[in-house]
N, C-alpha and C positions, 0 to 999 in steps of 0.2 A: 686702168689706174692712171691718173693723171699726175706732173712732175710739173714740179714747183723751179724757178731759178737752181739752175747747176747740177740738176739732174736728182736731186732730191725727191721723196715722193712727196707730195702734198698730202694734209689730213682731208678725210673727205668730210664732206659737209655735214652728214648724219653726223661723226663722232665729233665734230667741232661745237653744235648744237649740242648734242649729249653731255659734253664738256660746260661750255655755257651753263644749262641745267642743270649739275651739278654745284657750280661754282656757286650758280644764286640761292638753290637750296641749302647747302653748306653756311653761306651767306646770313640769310634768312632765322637757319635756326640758332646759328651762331648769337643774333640781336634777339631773338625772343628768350633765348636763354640767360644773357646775360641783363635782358629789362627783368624777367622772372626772379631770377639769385635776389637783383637789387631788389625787388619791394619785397620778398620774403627773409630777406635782413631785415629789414624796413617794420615789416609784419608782425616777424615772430618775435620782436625787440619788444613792441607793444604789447604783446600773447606774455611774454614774461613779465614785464613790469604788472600789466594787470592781476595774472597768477602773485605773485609776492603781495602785489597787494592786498586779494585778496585772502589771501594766506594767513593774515593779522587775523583774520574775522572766523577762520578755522574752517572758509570757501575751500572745496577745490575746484580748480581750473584748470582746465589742461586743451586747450583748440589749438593746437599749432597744427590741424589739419584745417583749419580754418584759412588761419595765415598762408599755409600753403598753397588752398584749392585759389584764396582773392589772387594772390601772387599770379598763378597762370592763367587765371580769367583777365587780368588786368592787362597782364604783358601782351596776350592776343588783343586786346580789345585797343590798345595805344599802337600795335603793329600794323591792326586793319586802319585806324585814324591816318599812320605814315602813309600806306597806301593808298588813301583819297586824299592826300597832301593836304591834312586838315594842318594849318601851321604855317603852311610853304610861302605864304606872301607877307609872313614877320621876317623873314630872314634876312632881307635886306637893313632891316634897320639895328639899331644898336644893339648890343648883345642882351644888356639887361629888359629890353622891352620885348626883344624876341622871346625868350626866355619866358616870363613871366602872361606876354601875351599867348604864348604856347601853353601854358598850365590852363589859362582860362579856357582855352578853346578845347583842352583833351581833358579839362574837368569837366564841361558840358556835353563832351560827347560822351565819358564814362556813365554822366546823368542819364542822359539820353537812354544810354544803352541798358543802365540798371531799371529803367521804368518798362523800356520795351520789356527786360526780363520777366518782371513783375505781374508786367499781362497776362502775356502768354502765360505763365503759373496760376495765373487766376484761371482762365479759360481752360487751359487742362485740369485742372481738378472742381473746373465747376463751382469756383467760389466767387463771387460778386467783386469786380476790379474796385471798388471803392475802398473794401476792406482792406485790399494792397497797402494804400495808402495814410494810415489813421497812423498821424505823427504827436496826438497827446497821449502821455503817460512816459512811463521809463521806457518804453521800447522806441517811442519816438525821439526821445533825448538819444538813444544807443544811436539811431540810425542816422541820425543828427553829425554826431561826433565821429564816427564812422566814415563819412561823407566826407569829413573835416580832414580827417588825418591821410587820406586817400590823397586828396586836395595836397595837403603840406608833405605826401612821399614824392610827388611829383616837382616841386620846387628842383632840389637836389639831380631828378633824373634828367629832367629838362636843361640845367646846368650842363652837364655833364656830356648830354647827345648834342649841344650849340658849341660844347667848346669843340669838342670832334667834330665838330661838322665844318666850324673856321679852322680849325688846323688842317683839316685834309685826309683821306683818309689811312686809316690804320695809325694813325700819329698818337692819337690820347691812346692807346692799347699799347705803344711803345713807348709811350710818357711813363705811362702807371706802372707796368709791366717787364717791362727791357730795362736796362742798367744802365741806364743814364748817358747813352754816349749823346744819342741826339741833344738832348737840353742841354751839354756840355759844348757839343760841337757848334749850336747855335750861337752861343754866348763871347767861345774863342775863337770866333772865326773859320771854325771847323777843326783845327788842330789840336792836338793835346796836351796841355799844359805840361811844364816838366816837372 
């Protein structure tokens, strides 16, 4: 056993690593959970608006498994983009081009990533990749606006991960979340008004 300053024992290296490992997994699913919630808000907001609408017409609708399954395909698919630092050389600049530059770049990779999907679906069930792709008729408009709205939930989440990310972290999860001492304490010089 090896002792740290003042006869303490020191953690050993395996549980320090273990620890680590935890901390990033914890970490980890902490952000893909919390990208997940937000576009399944996001999601199932449009899953209902659609249902009502089409409710007039005596449709039913009911995909809020839909909503759900885009939700955790989308959250992995923006968590894997984090981790090839698809984004990481807007950060230097203004918030609103960061931002905005960040949606283009992890709406292209979403693209990206929805056409690879589309392949492989063709090639596993043996269907000709062109067919993938036939964007005239309604199903093309569907897949059109689809696209669309994917594109404008990212606005919002992008916002949201650049202001966390200039604040520092854990800061925007105690802005939203915690009871306001920080943004109080910011504003009166840390102390509390009487």
């Amino acid at each position: 056993m090896t002792y740290a300053v003042g006869g303490v024992p020191a953690m050993s290296e395996t549980k320090v690593r273990h620890e680590e490992l935890k901390r990033r997994v914890t970490h980890e699913l902490e952000q893909y959970l919390a990208v997940a919630v937000f576009l399944f808000f996001f999601f199932g907001s449009l899953t209902t608006y659609r249902r009502l609408v089409l409710a007039e017409y005596h449709i039913g609708y009911f995909e809020y498994g839909w909503a759900l399954v885009k939700a955790l395909v989308l959250a992995k698919v923006i968590l894997i983009g984090e981790l090839f630092h698809l984004g990481k050389r807007l950060e230097g600049r203004r918030m609103i081009w960061a931002i905005l530059g960040k949606v283009v770049v992890f709406s292209l990779f979403i693209v990206a990533f929805a056409v690879l999907e589309h392949v492989i679906a063709a090639l596993i069930h043996h269907r000709p990749v062109r067919d993938e792709f036939q964007f005239a008729g309604p199903q093309g408009y569907e897949l059109l606006a689809r696209v669309q709205l994917e594109v404008v939930a990212l606005v919002p989440l992008f916002a949201f991960k650049e202001l966390g990310r200039v604040l520092g972290e854990g800061k925007m999860t105690e802005l939203m979340f915690g009871r306001g001492e920080m943004a109080r304490g910011e504003h009166d010089g840390g102390g509390r008004s009487p």
